[in-house]
N, C-alpha and C positions, 0 to 999 in steps of 0.2 A: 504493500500500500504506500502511497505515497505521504511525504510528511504534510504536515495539518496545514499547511501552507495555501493551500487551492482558493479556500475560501474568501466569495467576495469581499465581504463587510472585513475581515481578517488585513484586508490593506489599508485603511483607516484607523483602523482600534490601536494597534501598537502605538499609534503616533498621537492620539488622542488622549488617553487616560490613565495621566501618573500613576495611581494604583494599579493598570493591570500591567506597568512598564516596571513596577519595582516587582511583582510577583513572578514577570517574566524572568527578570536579572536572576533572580532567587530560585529559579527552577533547576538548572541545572548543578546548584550547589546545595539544593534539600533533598531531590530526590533520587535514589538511582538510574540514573538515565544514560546508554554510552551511546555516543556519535561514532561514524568513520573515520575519524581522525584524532579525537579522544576520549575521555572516560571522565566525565564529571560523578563519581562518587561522592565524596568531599562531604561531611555532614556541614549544613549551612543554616541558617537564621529565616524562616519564614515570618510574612506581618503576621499580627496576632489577630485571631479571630479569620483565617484563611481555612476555607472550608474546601474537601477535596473538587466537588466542581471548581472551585475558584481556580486551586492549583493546576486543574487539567487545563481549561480554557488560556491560565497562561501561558502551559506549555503552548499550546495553538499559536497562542502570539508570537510566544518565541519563533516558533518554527518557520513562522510565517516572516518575520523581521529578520533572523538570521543566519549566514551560509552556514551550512551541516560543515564544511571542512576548515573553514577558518575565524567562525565565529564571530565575524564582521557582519554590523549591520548596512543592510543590502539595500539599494534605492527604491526607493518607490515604485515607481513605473517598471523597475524589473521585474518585480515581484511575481509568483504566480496568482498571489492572489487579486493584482492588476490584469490578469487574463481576458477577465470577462469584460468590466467596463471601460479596458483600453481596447481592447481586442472587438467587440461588438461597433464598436465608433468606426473603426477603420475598414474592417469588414464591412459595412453596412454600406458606407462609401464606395469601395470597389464596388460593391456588386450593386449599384445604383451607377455609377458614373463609369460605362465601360465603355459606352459609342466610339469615342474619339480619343483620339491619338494622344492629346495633351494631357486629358482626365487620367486617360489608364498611366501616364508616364507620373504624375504626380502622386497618385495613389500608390502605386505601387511604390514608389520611392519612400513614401512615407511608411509603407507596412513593415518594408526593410530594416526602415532606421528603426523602427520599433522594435522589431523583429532583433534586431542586432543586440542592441541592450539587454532585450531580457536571454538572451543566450548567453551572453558575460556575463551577467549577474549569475546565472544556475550552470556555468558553469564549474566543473571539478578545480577548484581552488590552490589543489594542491601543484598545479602544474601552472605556473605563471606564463603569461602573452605578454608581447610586447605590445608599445602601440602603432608601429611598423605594419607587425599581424596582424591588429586588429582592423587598421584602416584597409591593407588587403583583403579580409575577409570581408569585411561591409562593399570594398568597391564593385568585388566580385560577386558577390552575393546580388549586389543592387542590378548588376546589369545582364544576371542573368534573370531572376525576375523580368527586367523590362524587356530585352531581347525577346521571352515567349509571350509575355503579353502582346507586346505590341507587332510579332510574327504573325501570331495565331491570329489576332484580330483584324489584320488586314487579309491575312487566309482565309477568315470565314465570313468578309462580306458578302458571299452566295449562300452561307450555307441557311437553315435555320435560325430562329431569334433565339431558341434555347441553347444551343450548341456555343452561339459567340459569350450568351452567359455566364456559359463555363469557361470561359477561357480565363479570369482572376484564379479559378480555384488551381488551373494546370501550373500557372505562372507560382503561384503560393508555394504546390508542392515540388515546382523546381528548384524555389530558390530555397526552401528547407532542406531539399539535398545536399544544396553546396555551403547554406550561411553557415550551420550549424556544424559541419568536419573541419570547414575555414576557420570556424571563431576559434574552435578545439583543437586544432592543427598541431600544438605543441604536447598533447596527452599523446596523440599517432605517432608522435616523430619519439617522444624518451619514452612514452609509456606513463599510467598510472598507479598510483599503492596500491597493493594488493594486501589483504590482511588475513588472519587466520577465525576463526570462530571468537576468540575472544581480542579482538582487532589489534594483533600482535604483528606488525608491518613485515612482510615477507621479499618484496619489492617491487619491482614496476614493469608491469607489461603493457605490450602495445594492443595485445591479443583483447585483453580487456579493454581497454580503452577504445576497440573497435567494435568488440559487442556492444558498449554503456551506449557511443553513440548512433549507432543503428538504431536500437531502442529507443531513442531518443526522438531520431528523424520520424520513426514510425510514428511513436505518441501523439508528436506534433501536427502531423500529416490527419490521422485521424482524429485530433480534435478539430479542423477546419472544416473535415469532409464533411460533415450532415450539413451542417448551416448553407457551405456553397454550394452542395449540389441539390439536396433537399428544396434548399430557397428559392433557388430560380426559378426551378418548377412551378412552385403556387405565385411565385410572381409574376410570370408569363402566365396564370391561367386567371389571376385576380386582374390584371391589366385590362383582360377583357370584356373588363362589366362596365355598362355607362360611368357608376359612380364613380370607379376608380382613373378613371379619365378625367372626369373634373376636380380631383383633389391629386394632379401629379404632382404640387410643390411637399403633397405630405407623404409619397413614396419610401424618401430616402429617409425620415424617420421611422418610419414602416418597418423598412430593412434593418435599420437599427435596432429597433427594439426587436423585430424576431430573431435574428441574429443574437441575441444578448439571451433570449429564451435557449437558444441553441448551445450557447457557450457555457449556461450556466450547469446545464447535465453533463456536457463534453469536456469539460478543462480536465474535472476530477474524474473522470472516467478515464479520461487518456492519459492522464498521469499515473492511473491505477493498473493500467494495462502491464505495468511492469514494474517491480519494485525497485525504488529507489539504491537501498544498499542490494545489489547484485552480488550473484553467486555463480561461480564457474567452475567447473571440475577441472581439478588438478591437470589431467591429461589434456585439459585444451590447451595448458599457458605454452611457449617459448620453450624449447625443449634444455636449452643454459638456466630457462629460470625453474624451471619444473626437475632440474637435476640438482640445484642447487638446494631446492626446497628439500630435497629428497635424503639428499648429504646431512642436510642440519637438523633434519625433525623426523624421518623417519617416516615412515607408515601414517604416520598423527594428523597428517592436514590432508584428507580427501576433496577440498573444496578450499575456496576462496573467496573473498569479498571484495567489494572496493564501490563506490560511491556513482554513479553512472552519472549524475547531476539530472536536471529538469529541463 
């Protein structure tokens, strides 16, 4: 399952209200809790009168506020739990303003930038980018986006009205193929931590770092999929009723808000799709790192962990 981070309201609350920002700090030093990258046991000082909802809900906060591997509070708009009412605004846009050449190049440019940040932000922590990579990543990422949108859309000025619809969703999941290996590019190249069951650092493979973001591309991919392809549909079939012809300037609120209906089942669903801290048998890693494990621990570690990020 994914960490308690998903949740809309959860991007707000940490930044709102001193008490559940001190019960946050206090969680991982009251409770036994271990992250991917450490172990907050620590017995620590909770407020008084904190009741265990209280202390869950913080956790939420926490997790929602900050990175599992470096414990750094995370931006805003990266957050996953900005998914929905960043993610529904921009979505709702593409798939409203797709006619023309200018609309699709702006929007799209915009989803990117978006796009870009919160792949840094849930990004694996443990493996630092430079900002060399990361302006690569974004450039590359931007233009391939625009390249399929604005291909595809001059491709299917014959085809059907639903077909050119779809072409934000093709464009989306092209550039989630390349933004998200680009932004991570430096886990592929050294590899990331691998840990044991009781998250004792074993070393870094690339092997890993290529499953976490596979799984990742996918998540992402299918959290987009129902809203753009689902939407178009009742949008080309709502188009067709008198009413909706005389209230075209309230469309792309339209889209917005169902879009946002869409988002709000699909974030934490496709985050769920695959568990945050991964596991990989032994026999997939790097045959140097799988021997070396093998030298040091013996029989004892059939499996592996490491942090795949969001």
């Amino acid at each position: 399952m994914p960490r308690g981070g998903t949740r809309p309201r959860s991007w707000g609350a940490s930044s709102t209200s001193s008490t559940s920002r001190t019960r946050a700090r206090c969680w991982c030093r009251s409770k036994s809790w271990t992250g991917p990258r450490r172990s907050c046991k620590a017995a620590g000082v909770v407020p008084p009168g904190t009741s265990q909802e209280q202390l869950l809900y913080a956790k939420k906060l926490y997790d929602s506020a900050f990175h599992p591997d470096s414990g750094e509070k995370m931006n805003l708009i990266g957050r996953m739990s900005f998914q929905v009412p960043g993610g529904m605004a921009i979505t709702g846009f593409m798939l409203q303003f797709y006619r023309t050449v200018p609309a699709v190049v702006f929007w799209q440019w915009v989803n990117q930038s978006f796009n870009a940040l919160v792949n840094y932000t849930n990004r694996n922590a443990a493996c630092p980018i430079s900002l060399t990579q990361i302006g690569v990543a974004y450039v590359t990422a931007t233009s391939t986006a625009l390249a399929t949108a604005v291909g595809l859309n001059l491709y299917t000025k014959r085809a059907p009205p639903l077909v050119a619809r779809w072409v934000p969703f093709a464009a989306v999941a092209a550039a989630n193929c390349v933004n998200i290996p680009m932004m991570r590019q430096q886990e592929l190249i050294n590899g990331i931590a691998v840990t044991d069951e009781n998250n004792n650092e074993l070393g870094l493979s690339r092997r890993a770092a290529a499953k976490g973001i596979t799984q990742v591309v996918i998540s992402r991919i299918a959290m987009a999929a129902p809203g753009m392809i689902i939407l178009p549909i009742i949008m080309e079939q709502l188009e067709k009723f008198p009413f909706m012809k005389r209230i075209r300037v309230l469309h792309a609120p339209l889209q917005v808000m169902l879009v946002g209906g869409f988002l709000l089942f699909m974030v934490p669903a496709a985050c769920a799709l695959f568990p945050q801290r991964c596991c990989m048998a032994l026999s997939s890693l790097e045959p140097e790192l799988r021997a070396h494990i093998v030298a040091t621990h013996g029989d004892k570690v059939p499996y592996v962990y490491f942090n795949k990020g969001l």
